[in-house]
N, C-alpha and C positions, 0 to 999 in steps of 0.2 A: 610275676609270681602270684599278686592277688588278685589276679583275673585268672587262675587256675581255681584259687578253694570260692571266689563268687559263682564262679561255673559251674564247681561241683557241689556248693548247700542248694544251688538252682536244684542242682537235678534229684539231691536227696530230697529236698522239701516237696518238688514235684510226686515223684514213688512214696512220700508219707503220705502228700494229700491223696493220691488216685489207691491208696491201698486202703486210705480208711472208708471214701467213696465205694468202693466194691466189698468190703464188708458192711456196710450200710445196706447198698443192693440186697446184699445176701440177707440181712437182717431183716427187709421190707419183703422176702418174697415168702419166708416163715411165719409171718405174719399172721393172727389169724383176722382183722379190724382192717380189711381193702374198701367193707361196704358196711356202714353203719346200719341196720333197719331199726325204724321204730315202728312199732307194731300197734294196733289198736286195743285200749286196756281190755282183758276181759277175764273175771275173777275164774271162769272157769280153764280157762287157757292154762297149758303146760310150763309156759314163760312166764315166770313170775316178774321180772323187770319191763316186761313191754320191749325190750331190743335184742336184738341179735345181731352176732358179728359175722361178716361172712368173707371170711380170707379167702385165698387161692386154691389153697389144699385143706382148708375144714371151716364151721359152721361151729361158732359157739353158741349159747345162751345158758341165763342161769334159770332154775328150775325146784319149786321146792318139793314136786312130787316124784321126777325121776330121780333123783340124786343118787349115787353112789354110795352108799352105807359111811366109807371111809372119811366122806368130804361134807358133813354138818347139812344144816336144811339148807342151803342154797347153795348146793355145789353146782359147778359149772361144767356142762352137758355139750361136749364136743362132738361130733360127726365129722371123720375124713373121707375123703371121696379124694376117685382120681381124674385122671383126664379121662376113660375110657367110661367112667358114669354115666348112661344115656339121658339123665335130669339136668347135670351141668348144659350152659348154654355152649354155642360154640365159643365164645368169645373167650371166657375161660378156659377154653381147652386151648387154644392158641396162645394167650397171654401164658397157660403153664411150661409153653414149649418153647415162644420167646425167652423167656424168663430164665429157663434153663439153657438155652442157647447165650446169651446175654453172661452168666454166668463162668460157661465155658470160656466165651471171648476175654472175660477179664482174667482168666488164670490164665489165659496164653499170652495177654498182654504183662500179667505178672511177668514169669518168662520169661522174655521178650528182654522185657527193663532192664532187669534182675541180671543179665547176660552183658546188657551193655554198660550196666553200672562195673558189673565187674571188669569188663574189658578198658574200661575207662580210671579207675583204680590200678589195674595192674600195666597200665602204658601201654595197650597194646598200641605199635605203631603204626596198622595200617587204618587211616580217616574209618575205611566202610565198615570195618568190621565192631565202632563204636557206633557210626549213624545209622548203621540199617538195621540193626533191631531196637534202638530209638527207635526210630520210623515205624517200623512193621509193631512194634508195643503200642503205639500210640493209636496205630492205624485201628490196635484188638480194642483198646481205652475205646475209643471214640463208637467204635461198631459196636461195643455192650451200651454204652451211654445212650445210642440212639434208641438199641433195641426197650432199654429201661422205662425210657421216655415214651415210648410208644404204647407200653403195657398201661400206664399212668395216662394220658390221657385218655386212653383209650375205659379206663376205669372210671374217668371223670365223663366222660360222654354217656355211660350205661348209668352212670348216678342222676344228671344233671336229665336223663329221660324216664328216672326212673323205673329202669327194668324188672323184670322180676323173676323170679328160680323157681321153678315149680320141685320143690324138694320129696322125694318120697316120705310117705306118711309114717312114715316108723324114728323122723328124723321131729315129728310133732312142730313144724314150721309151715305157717300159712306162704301162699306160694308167691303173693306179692305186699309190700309193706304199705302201710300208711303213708310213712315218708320216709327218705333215706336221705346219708348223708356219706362224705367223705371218710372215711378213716383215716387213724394215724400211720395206718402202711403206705398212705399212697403222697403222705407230709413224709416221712421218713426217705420215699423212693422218689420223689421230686419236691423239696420246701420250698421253694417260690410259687408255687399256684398256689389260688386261695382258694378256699373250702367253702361250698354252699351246702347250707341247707333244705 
C-alpha cells in the first residue's frame, strides 16, 4: 500500500515541477530584457539611462523627452513589433515561432499528464491507458524543453557576438550597442548558464 501514495506524490511532485517550469517558459517569452544593450552616453540621445531592453516581442528604454504625459519625466518608452517586422533579424523571427511552438508542446504535455493522473487516481485498470499518455506528456515536456533551450542559447550566441537590430528610426534606437549583455528572460528561461558581459 505505501508504494501506491510514493508513486503517486512521484508523479504529483513531477506535474507540480513541469507546470511551474512551463509557466516560467511562458513568463520568459513575455519578457521584455532577452538583450540587455548599453548604449554610448550622449546628453543629446532620446535615452536617457544609456540602456535598452530588447525582448522578443518589444524594445524598452527609459526617455525623459518622449515620455507619455501619464508616466512622469522618465517614463518607459516601449515598441512592439512582430515577427512579420522587416528590421527584426531572422533569428528572432524564428526564436518567436519556436517559442510559440514550445509553448503549444507544453499544454499538450499538460494534457497529456493531467489524463493520466486522472486515469491513475480513478483505477483505471488497463497498464496503457495510464503509461501512454505518461509517455506521450512527457515525450510534449521534453520537445518544449528542447525547443526552449534552443531559443536561449541561441540568444546567448547573438549576445556573446554582439549583434545588432537595425531598428526603425521612429523607435529613436541606435542600431547597434556599445556592449550588450544577457538579460533576465534568458536566466528566467534557462538558470544554469552564466551571463557575460
Amino acid at each position: 500500500m505505501s508504494s501506491y501514495f510514493t508513486r503517486s506524490n512521484l508523479q504529483l511532485s513531477s506535474f507540480a515541477l513541469l507546470t511551474v517550469g512551463w509557466i516560467l517558459s511562458l513568463a520568459s517569452m513575455g519578457r521584455m530584457d532577452w538583450r540587455v544593450w548599453h548604449l554610448e552616453k550622449d546628453p543629446s540621445s532620446m535615452i536617457s539611462s544609456g540602456i535598452t531592453w530588447v525582448g522578443i516581442w518589444k524594445v524598452c528604454f527609459y526617455s525623459p523627452r518622449l515620455h507619455p504625459p501619464h508616466q512622469g519625466k522618465n517614463g518607459k518608452i516601449c515598441h512592439s513589433y512582430i515577427k512579420h517586422d522587416t528590421f527584426l533579424p531572422q533569428d528572432f523571427r524564428i526564436i518567436q515561432n519556436i517559442f510559440l511552438f514550445a509553448c503549444i508542446l507544453g499544454a499538450m504535455g499538460k494534457v497529456s499528464i493531467t489524463i493520466a493522473i486522472r486515469n491513475f487516481y480513478l483505477g483505471v485498470p488497463r497498464r496503457s491507458a495510464i503509461c501512454n499518455p505518461f509517455t506521450i506528456g512527457g515525450f510534449f515536456y521534453i520537445s518544449a524543453g528542447i525547443c526552449i533551450l534552443i531559443c536561449v542559447i541561441w540568444n546567448y550566441h547573438s549576445v556573446f557576438k554582439n549583434q545588432s537590430i537595425t531598428f526603425p528610426a521612429t523607435f529613436h534606437i541606435p542600431p547597434s550597442p556599445e556592449t550588450q549583455e544577457i538579460g533576465d528572460a534568458g536566466q528566467v528561461g534557462l538558470p544554469d548558464m552564466e551571463e557575460k558581459k
